[in-house]
C-alpha positions, 0 to 999 in steps of 0.5 A: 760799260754800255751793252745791246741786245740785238736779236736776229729776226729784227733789224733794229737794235732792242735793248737788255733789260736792268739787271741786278747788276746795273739796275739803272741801265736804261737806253739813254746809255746807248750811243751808236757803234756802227762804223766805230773802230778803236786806233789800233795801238789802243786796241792792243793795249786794251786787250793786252789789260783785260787779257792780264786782268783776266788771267791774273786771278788764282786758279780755284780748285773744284770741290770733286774731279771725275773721270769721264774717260781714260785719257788724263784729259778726259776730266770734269772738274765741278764746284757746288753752289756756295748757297744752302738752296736745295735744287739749283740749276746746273752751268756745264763750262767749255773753256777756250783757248782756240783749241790749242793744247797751252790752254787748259780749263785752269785758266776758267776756273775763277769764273766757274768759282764765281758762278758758284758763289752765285748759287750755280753748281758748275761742271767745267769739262776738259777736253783733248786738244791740239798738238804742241808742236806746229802742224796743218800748215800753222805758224803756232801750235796746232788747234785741236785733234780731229776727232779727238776733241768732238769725241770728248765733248760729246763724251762729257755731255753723255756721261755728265747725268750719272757723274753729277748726281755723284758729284753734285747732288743739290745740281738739278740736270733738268735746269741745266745751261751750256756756256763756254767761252771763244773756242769753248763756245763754239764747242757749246754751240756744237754740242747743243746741235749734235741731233741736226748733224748730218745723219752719218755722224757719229755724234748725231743724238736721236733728239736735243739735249736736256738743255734750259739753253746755251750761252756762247761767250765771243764763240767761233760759231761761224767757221767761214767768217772765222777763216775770213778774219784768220782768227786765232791763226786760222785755227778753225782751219787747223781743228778740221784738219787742214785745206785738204780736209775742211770743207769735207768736214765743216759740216759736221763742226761748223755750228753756223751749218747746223741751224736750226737747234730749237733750244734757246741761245744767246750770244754775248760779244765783245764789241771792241773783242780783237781776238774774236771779232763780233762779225764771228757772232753776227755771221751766226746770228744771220746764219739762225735767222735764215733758218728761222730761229731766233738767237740772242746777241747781246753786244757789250760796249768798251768789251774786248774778248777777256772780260766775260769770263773775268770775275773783277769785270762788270761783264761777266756778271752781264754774262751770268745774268744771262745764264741766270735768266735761262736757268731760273 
C-alpha cells in the first residue's frame, strides 16, 4: 500500500510523513494515479474482499454503555484505553453505513478495540437512522431520518463531557478527536461545524466544539458530488428528505456548505474506494480551499472503502497514525 497526502491549498501532491507503521515510506513509493482506473470486474472483486475482511471480525463489547437519550438507539458505547497512562487522549467514533437502519455501530466496533488497545479511550455513538422499508423514492431502505439523525448526534457531543467522566476517567476531553467512517464521517464533519450553521438552526452552537481535530474516513462530505456519482443510491438524497425538500435543507447538513470550521481536518480516502468515490473527499477538499482553510487529504493507494476501518489492514493503522498525530 502506497499513500499521499495532498493538501488543499497547494496543487502539487506532498507526501505523508514515516509512520511507526511503515518507517521506511519514502516518496520513491509513489507512482502517478491520476487518470488510472481498475477494470471493473477487478474493482468489484476487490471491494467484495475488503468488504468481507472487514466485516469478518467479532464484535467487541464496550467496557461501559450510556444513555444519552431515551430512544434505544440513543447510546454511546466506550472502551477504555488498554495502557496504564494516567490521561489519554479521547477518539468519539461515528459509524457508517450510508445512514441506513441495517447498519449499527456493532459492525465498527473492532476498530474502536483497536483504537483502544493503542492507548485511545473511545466513544462510539449510536445514532437514529433511516426507515427499513423503501421510501423518498429509493430502491433500498430509506437513509437516515430527518431530523432525527442530527438531532442525536448533536445530542451525543453535548451530553458526552459528563457521560465520559463516568464512564472513562483516564479520557482526557480537552484532547479530544472526532472520526468517523463513510456516512459517519459526514456526521463527524457536521458535528464539528455546527457553530457555522445558518443561524436559524437549531443545532448551531455559540462557538466550535472542544476538538484536537477531526478525521473524516471516505466521508460524504460533499453532497452535491455525492448526488452526482449517486452513491450509496442516492442517500444523501433520501437523509434530507427527498427532491422536494433537498435544497431547502443541504445547507443545514451539507459539510461542504459549512466551510470554513477553524479546527483542523484531515481526510483519509481510498483511492480505488468504489462506494464512495475519492472525488466526494477532493470536492470537500476544494469547497475548503475556496473558503480559505486547509484540509488534509491523505489518499491511500491499492485502498477501497473497507480497509480504513479494518484492524487486519495496513490502512487503518495509517488512519490511527492520523488521529494520533491530531491527539497527542
Amino acid at each position: 500500500m502506497r499513500h499521499i497526502r495532498v493538501s488543499a491549498h497547494v496543487t502539487g501532491l506532498i507526501p505523508s510523513r514515516p509512520t511507526a507503521e511503515f518507517p521506511h515510506w519514502s516518496a520513491n513509493m509513489i507512482t502517478p494515479l491520476r487518470g488510472w482506473s481498475m477494470p471493473d470486474d477487478d474493482a468489484a472483486a476487490r471491494a467484495a474482499a475488503e468488504e468481507e475482511s472487514a466485516f469478518s471480525h467479532p464484535h467487541v463489547a464496550p467496557d461501559v454503555t450510556a444513555a444519552y437519550g431515551d430512544h434505544p438507539d440513543q447510546l454511546i458505547d466506550f472502551y477504555a484505553p488498554r495502557t496504564d497512562e494516567p490521561l489519554v487522549p479521547l477518539v468519539v467514533v461515528l459509524h457508517g453505513g450510508a445512514w441506513r437502519a441495517a447498519y449499527d455501530r456493532g459492525h465498527i466496533t473492532p476498530f474502536a478495540d483497536c483504537l483502544a488497545r493503542r492507548g485511545f479511550a473511545v466513544a462510539n455513538v449510536e445514532y437514529r437512522r433511516g426507515a427499513a422499508l423503501p421510501a423518498q423514492g429509493g430502491t433500498a431502505p430509506v437513509a437516515g431520518r430527518w431530523p432525527d439523525t442530527f438531532d442525536d448526534v448533536a445530542a451525543a457531543l453535548d451530553a458526552l463531557p459528563a457521560l465520559v467522566r463516568e464512564a472513562v476517567p483516564r479520557a482526557d476531553p480537552r484532547r479530544t478527536v472526532l472520526t468517523g467512517h463513510s456516512a459517519g464521517g459526514h456526521l463527524a464533519l457536521w458535528a464539528a461545524a455546527r457553530h457555522v450553521l445558518p443561524a436559524d438552526s437549531g443545532w448551531r452552537t455559540s462557538g466550535p466544539a472542544l476538538l484536537r481535530g477531526v478525521v473524516a474516513l471516505a466521508p460524504i462530505a460533499d453532497f452535491a458530488m455525492a448526488e452526482k456519482l449517486d452513491v450509496c443510491g442516492n442517500a444523501a438524497l433520501q437523509l434530507l428528505g427527498g427532491e422536494e425538500k433537498f435544497t431547502d435543507r443541504q445547507r443545514y447538513a451539507d459539510p461542504a456548505l459549512l466551510l470554513p470550521t477553524g479546527i483542523a481536518t484531515t481526510l483519509v480516502q481510498g483511492r480505488t474506494d468504489v462506494v464512495v468515490p475519492h472525488a466526494v473527499a477532493e470536492s470537500y477538499a476544494e469547497a475548503a480551499a475556496k473558503a480559505g482553510e486547509v484540509v488534509g487529504l491523505t489518499l491511500l493507494e491499492d485502498v477501497g472503502h473497507f480497509p480504513l476501518i479494518d484492524p487486519a489492514a495496513d490502512a487503518c493503522a495509517v488512519v490511527a497514525e492520523e488521529i494520533a498525530q491530531l491527539a497527542w
